[in-house]
C-alpha positions as CSV (number, residue, x, y, z in Angstrom):
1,X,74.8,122.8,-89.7
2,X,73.9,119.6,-87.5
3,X,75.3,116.8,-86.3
4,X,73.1,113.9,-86.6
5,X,75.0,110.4,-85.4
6,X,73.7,109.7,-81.6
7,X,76.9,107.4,-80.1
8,X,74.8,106.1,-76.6
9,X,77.0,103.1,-76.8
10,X,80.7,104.2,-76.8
11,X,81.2,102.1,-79.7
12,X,83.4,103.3,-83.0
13,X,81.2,104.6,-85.7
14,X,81.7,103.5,-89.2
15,X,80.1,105.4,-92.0
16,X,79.1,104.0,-95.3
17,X,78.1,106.1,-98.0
18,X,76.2,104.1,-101.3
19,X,74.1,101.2,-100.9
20,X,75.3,99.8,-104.1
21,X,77.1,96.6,-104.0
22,X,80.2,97.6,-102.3
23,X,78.4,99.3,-99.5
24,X,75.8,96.8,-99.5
25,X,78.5,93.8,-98.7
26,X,80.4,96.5,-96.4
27,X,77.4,96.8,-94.3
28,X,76.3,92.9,-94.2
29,X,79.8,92.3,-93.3
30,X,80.0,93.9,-89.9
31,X,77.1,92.6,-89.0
32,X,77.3,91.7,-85.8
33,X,80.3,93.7,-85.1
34,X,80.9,95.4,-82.4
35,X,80.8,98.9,-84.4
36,X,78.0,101.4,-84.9
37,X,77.1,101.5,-88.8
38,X,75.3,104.2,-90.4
39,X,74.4,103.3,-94.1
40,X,73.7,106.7,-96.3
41,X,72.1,106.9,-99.6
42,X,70.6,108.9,-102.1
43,X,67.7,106.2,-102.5
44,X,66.1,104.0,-99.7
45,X,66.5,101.1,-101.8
46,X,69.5,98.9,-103.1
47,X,69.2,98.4,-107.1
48,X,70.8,95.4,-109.0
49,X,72.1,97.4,-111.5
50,X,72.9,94.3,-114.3
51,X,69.3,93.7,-114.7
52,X,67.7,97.9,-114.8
53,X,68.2,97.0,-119.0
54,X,65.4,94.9,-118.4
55,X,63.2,97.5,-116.8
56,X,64.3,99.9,-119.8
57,X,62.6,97.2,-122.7
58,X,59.4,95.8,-120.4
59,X,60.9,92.8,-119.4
60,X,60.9,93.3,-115.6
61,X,59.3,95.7,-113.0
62,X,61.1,98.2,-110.8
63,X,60.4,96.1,-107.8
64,X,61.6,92.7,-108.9
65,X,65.4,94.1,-108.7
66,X,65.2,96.4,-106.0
67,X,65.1,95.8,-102.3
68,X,64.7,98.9,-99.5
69,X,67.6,99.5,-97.6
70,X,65.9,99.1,-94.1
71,X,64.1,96.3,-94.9
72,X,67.5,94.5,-96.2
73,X,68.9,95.6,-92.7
74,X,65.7,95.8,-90.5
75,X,67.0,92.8,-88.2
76,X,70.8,94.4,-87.6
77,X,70.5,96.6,-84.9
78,X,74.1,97.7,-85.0
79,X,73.0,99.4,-88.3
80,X,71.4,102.8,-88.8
81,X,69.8,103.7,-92.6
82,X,69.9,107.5,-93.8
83,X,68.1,108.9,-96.7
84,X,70.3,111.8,-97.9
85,X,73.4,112.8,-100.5
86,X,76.4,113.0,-99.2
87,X,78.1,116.7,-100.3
88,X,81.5,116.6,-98.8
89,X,83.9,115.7,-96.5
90,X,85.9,117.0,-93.7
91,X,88.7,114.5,-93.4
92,X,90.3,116.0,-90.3
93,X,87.5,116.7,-88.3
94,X,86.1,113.4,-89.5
95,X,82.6,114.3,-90.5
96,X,80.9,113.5,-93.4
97,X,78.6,116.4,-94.9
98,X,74.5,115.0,-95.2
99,X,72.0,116.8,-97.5
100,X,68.8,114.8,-96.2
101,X,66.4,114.0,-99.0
102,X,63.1,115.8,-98.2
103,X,61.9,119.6,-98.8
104,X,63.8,122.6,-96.3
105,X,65.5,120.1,-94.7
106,X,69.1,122.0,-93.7
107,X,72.3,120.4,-94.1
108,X,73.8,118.0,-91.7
109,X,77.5,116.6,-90.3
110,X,77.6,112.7,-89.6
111,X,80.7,112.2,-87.8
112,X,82.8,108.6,-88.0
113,X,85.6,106.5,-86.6
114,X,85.9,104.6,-90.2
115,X,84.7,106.1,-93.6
116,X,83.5,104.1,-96.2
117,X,83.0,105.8,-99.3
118,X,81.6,103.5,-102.5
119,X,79.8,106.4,-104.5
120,X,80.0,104.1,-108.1
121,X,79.6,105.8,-111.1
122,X,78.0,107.4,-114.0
123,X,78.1,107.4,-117.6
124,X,80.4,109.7,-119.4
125,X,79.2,111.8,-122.3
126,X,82.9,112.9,-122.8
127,X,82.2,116.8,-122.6
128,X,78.8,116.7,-124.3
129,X,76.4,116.5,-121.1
130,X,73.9,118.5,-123.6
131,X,73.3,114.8,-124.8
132,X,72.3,113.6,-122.3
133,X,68.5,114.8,-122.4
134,X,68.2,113.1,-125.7
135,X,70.3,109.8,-125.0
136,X,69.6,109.2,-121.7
137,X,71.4,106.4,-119.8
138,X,70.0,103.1,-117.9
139,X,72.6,103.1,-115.0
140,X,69.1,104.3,-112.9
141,X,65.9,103.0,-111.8
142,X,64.3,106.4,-112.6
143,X,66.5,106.6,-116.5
144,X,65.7,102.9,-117.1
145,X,61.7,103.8,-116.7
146,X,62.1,107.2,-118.7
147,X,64.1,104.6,-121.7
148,X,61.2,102.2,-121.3
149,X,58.8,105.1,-122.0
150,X,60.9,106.5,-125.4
151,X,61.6,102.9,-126.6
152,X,56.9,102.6,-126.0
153,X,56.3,105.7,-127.6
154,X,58.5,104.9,-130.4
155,X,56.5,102.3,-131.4
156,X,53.1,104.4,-130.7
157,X,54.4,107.6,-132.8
158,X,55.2,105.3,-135.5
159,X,51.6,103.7,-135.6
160,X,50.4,107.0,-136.3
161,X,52.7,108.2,-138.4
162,X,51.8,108.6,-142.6
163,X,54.9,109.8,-143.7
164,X,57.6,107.1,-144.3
165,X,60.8,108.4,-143.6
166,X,59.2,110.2,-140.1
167,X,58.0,106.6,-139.4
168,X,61.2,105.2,-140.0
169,X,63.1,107.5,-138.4
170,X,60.5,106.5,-135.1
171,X,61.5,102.7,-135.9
172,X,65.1,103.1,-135.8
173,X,66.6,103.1,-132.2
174,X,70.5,103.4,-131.5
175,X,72.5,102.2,-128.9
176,X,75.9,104.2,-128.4
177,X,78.5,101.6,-127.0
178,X,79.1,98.0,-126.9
179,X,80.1,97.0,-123.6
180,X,78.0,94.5,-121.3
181,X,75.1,96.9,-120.8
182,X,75.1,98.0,-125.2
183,X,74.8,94.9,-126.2
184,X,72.2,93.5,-123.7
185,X,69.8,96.0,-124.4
186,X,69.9,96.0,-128.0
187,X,69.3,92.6,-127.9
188,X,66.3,93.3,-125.4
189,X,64.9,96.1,-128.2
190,X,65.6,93.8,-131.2
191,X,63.7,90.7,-129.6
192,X,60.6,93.7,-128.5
193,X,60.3,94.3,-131.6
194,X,60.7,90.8,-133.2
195,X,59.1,88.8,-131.0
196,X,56.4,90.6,-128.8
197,X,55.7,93.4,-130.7
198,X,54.3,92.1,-134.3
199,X,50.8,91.2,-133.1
200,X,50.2,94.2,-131.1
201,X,50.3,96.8,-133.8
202,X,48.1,97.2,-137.0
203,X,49.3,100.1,-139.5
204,X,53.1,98.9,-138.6
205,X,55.3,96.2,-138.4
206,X,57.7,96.5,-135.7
207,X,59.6,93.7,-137.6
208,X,60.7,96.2,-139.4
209,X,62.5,98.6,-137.2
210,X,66.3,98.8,-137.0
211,X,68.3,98.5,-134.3
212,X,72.2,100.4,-134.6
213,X,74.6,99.6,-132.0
214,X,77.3,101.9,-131.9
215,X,81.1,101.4,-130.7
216,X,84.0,102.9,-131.2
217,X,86.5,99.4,-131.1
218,X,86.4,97.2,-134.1
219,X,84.2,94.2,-132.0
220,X,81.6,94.5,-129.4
221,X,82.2,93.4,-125.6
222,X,86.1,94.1,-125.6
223,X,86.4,92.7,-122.1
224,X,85.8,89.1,-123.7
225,X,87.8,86.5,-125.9
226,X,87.9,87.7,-129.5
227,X,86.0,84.1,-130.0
228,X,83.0,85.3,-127.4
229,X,83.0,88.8,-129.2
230,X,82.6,87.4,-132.7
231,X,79.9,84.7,-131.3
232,X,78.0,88.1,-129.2
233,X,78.1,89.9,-133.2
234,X,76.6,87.2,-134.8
235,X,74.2,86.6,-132.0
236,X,73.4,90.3,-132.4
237,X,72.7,90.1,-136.6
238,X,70.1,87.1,-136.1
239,X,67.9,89.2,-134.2
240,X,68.1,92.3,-136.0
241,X,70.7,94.6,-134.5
242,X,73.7,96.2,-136.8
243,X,76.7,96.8,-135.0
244,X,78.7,99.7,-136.6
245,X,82.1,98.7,-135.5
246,X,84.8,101.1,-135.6
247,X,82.3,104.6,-135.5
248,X,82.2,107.3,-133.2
249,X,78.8,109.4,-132.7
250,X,80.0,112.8,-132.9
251,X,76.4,114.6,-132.7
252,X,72.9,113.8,-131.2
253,X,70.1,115.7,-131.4
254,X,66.2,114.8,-131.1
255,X,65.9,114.0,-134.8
256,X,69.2,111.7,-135.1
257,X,72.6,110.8,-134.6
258,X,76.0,111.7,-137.0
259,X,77.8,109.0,-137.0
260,X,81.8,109.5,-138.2
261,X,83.8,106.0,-139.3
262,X,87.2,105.4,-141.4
263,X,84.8,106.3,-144.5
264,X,83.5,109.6,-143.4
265,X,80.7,110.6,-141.4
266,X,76.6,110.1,-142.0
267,X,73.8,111.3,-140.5
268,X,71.2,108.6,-138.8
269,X,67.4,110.0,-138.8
270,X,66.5,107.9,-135.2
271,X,64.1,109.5,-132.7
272,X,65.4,107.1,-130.0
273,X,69.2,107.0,-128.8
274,X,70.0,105.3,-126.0
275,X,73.8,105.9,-123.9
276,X,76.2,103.1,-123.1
277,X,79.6,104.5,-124.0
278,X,82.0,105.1,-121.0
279,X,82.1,105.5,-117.5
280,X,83.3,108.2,-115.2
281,X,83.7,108.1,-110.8
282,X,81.1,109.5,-108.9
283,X,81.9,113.1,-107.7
284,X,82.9,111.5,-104.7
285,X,86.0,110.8,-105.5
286,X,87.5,114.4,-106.0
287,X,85.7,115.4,-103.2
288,X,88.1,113.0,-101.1
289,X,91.2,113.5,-103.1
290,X,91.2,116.9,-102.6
291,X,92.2,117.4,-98.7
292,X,93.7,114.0,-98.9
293,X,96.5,114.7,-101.8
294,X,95.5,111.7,-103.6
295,X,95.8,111.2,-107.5
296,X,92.7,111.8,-109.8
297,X,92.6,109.4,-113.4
298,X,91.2,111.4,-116.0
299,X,87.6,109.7,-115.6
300,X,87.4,111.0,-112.2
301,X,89.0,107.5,-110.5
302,X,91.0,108.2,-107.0
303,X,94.1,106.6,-106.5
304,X,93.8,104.2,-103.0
305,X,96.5,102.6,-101.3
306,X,96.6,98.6,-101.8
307,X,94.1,98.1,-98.7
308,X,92.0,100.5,-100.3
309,X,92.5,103.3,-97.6
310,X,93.4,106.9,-98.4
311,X,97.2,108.1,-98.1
312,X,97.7,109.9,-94.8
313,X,93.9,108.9,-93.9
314,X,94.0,105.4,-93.0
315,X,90.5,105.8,-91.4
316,X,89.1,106.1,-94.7
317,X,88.1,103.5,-97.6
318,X,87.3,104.2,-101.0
319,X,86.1,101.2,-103.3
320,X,84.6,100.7,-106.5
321,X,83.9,102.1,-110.0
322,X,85.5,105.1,-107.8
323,X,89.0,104.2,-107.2
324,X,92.1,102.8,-108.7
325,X,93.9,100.4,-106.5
326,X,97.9,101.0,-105.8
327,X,99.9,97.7,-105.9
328,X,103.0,96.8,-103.9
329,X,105.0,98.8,-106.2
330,X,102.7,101.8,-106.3
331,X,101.7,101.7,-109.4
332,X,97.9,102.4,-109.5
333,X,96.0,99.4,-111.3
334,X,91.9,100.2,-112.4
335,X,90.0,96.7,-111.9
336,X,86.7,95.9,-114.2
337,X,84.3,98.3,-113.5
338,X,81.6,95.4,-112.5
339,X,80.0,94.1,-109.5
340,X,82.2,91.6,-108.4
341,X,85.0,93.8,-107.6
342,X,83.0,96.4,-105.8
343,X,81.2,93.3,-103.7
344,X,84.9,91.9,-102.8
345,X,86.3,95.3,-102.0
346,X,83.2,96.0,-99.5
347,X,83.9,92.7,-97.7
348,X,87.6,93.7,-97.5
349,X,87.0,96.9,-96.1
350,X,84.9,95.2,-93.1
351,X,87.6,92.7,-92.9
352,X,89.8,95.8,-92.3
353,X,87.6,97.2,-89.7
354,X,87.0,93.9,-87.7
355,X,90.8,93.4,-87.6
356,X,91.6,96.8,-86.1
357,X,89.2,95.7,-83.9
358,X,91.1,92.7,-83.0
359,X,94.5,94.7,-83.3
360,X,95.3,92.5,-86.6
361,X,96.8,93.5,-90.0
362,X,95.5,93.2,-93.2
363,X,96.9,91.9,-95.8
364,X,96.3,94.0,-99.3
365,X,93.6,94.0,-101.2
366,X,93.6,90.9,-104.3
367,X,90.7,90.9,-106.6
368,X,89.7,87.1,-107.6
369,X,88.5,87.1,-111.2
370,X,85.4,84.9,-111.4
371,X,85.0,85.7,-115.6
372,X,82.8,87.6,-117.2
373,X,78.9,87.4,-118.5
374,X,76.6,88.5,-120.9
375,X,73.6,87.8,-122.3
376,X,72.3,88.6,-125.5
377,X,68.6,87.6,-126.3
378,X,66.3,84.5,-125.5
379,X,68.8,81.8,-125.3
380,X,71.7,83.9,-126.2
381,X,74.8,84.6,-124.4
382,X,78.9,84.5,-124.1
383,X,80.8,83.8,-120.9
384,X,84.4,83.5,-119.9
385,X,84.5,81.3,-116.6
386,X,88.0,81.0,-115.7
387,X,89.2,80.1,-118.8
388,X,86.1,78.3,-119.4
389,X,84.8,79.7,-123.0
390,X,80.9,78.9,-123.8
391,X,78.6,80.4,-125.8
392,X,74.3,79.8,-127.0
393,X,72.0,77.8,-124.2
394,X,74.7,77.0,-121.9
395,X,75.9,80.5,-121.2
396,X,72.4,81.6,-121.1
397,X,71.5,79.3,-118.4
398,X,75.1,80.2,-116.6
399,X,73.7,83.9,-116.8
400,X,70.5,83.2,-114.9
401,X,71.5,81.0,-112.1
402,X,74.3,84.0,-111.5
403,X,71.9,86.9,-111.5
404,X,69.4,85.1,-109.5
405,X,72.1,83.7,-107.2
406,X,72.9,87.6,-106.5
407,X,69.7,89.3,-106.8
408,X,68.9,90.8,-103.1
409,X,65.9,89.1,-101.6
410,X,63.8,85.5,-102.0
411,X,60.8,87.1,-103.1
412,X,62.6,88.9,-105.9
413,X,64.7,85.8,-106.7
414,X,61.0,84.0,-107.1
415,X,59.5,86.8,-109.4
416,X,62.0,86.9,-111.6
417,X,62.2,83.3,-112.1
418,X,58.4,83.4,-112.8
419,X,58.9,86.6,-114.9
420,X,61.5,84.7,-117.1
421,X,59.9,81.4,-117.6
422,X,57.0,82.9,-118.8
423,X,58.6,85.4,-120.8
424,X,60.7,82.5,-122.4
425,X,57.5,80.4,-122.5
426,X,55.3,83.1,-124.1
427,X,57.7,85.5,-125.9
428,X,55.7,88.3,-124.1
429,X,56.7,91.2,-121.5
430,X,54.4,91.8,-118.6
431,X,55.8,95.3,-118.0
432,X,55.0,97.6,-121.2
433,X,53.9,100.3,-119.4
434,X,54.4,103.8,-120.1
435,X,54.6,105.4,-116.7
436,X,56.8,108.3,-117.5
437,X,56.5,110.5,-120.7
438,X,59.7,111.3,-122.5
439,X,60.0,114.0,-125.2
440,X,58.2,113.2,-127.7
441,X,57.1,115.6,-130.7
């Protein structure tokens, strides 16, 4: 195995592994710094993950909310991009194990001064990862595209279709979970096939499809005001999606789901399931708790201390959807699984290297609570600003100056803009391609 870090200057190296949002802000944060930073990632771009549900119904490209890591950092010249997975750790010898992504390439050791490790998240299928080939996820550029396909094809299969319970079944696409992500793309589907769809198609009328979201809790978006919840539901009905509050989906299979509730359990003929249920930490995170003795969560989360370092390796960060953050009494606290947390803790942890620097403590990691958003359909969406509680056109316009604010790069800023007023303009989607074929018989 080699090493693969060249130190000409003498400087400390600090290692960040995920280009997500935590190690994005990590990286932008010491620039300038008198540090050597080497960014690694399974992809060469950085994805802004709260709009790939809009890739997943046509709304938006894949380019319009991604950015290439080295062009993001092709001006810092303290920083150092790396395509590869990172497969391990070896915490005392302070070397992080590389699997570079391209054919025969052999493994590698990237050794560090600091380790920052912000590996996110996936979606849990809670012991049923046979699902997953038949509900896929939109957490990814690449799932989001394969969605888009299914949700296309449904449509397609159902235009040819003669039989009328095969057609409906084709028609009828369910969402599993009712968090942020849930309901924003059932909302996206409904408004496909209410608003764009209609004049497209001859033998069907998309009008006529049903969209099921899912969820377990007895209201969508639990993370909001009961008021905001209620508002999201009715939101929901005027465009055609059913929530099935309090239900569990206890089977999925490519003809259908079987759905279990208080009043016994039904099966749902639906060639198209989509997953939004449930989160669990990236691999990463059991990977460092192992030689490190910290505490695993049962979805995978390791325990940090309060300035997010690991216990009896202070040279090491964890931050994100990854970790749960110790407080001053050492109880372990989990924080929203959203953006804003993992963009505060990657500034933190550069705050933290930049003081050692200077020979200056830290003070412990506080996360400021800027509220909540999400959006529902054209128009349509709930947010909870700081006790600020709004709902309709006002929310919805709150929604896009955020997402724009934070999307990674003018030009992208611009297109989506464009993409949106003419989308809102129009009712149409400019991006209804079917680029990758999903299962489909």
């Amino acid at each position: 195995m080699s090493h693969a870090n060249p130190h000409p200057s003498g400087r400390p190296r600090v290692v960040v592994i995920g280009g997500g949002f935590g190690g994005l802000q990590a990286v932008k944060a010491l620039r300038g710094a008198a540090v050597d930073v080497t960014l690694i990632d399974r992809r060469n771009f950085h994805l802004f993950q709260p709009l790939v549900y809009q890739v997943a119904t046509g709304a938006l490209s894949p380019g319009e909310i991604a950015a290439p890591l080295r062009w993001i950092f092709r001006r810092e010249h303290n920083v150092r991009v790396l395509l590869g997975e990172a497969t391990g750790f070896d915490l005392d010898a302070r070397e992080v194990q590389l699997q570079p992504e391209y054919d025969g390439a052999a493994p590698m050791r990237i050794p560090y001064d600091t380790l920052i490790v912000a590996g996110g998240s996936a979606y849990s299928y809670f012991g049923h990862d046979e699902w997953r080939t038949v509900a896929p996820e939109v957490k990814s550029l690449e799932s989001a595209l394969d969605v888009r396909g299914r949700i296309l094809q449904a449509f397609e299969a159902a235009e040819l279709e003669q039989d009328p319970e095969r057609r409906a079944a084709w028609l009828t696409f369910v969402v599993v979970g009712a968090g942020p992500t849930g309901v924003e793309l059932a909302g996206q589907i409904g408004e496909l096939a209410r608003d764009t769809l209609p004049s497209d198609f001859r033998a069907i009328d998309p009008r006529q499809g049903r969209v099921l979201l899912v969820e377990q809790a007895d209201r969508v978006l639990t993370s909001f005001p009961e008021r905001l919840s209620h508002s999201a539901d009715r939101a929901l009905e005027r465009i055609g999606v059913s929530s099935l509050l309090g239900h569990l989906v206890v089977g999925v299979d490519e003809e259908g789901v079987t759905i279990e509730g208080a009043d016994g359990s039904r099966r749902v003929p639906a060639r198209t399931v989509i997953w939004a249920a449930g989160v669990e930490a990236s691999s990463l995170a059991a990977a460092l708790a192992g030689p490190s003795g910290a505490e695993l969560d049962r979805t995978g989360r390791v325990t940090v201390r309060p300035d997010l370092t690991l216990p009896a390796h202070p040279e090491v960060l964890a931050l994100g959807d990854m970790v749960r953050v110790a407080d001053a009494q050492g109880e372990a606290v989990t924080l929203p699984g959203v953006a804003p947390v993992a963009m505060q803790q990657g500034r933190y942890a550069a705050r933290v290297v930049r003081d050692r620097l200077r020979g200056r403590p830290t003070p412990p990691f506080r996360y400021h609570d800027k509220g909540n958003l999400a959006t529902i359909g054209r128009a349509k969406a709930v947010a909870d600003i700081r006790g600020l509680r709004i709902s309709g056109l006002p929310a919805w316009i709150t929604w896009l100056v955020v997402h724009l604010f934070y999307l990674v790069g003018f030009q992208n800023r611009l297109l989506v803009m464009i993409r949106w007023a003419i989308s809102f303009v129009t009712r149409g989607r400019g991006a209804r391609l079917i680029t990758q074929r999903g299962r489909r018989s």
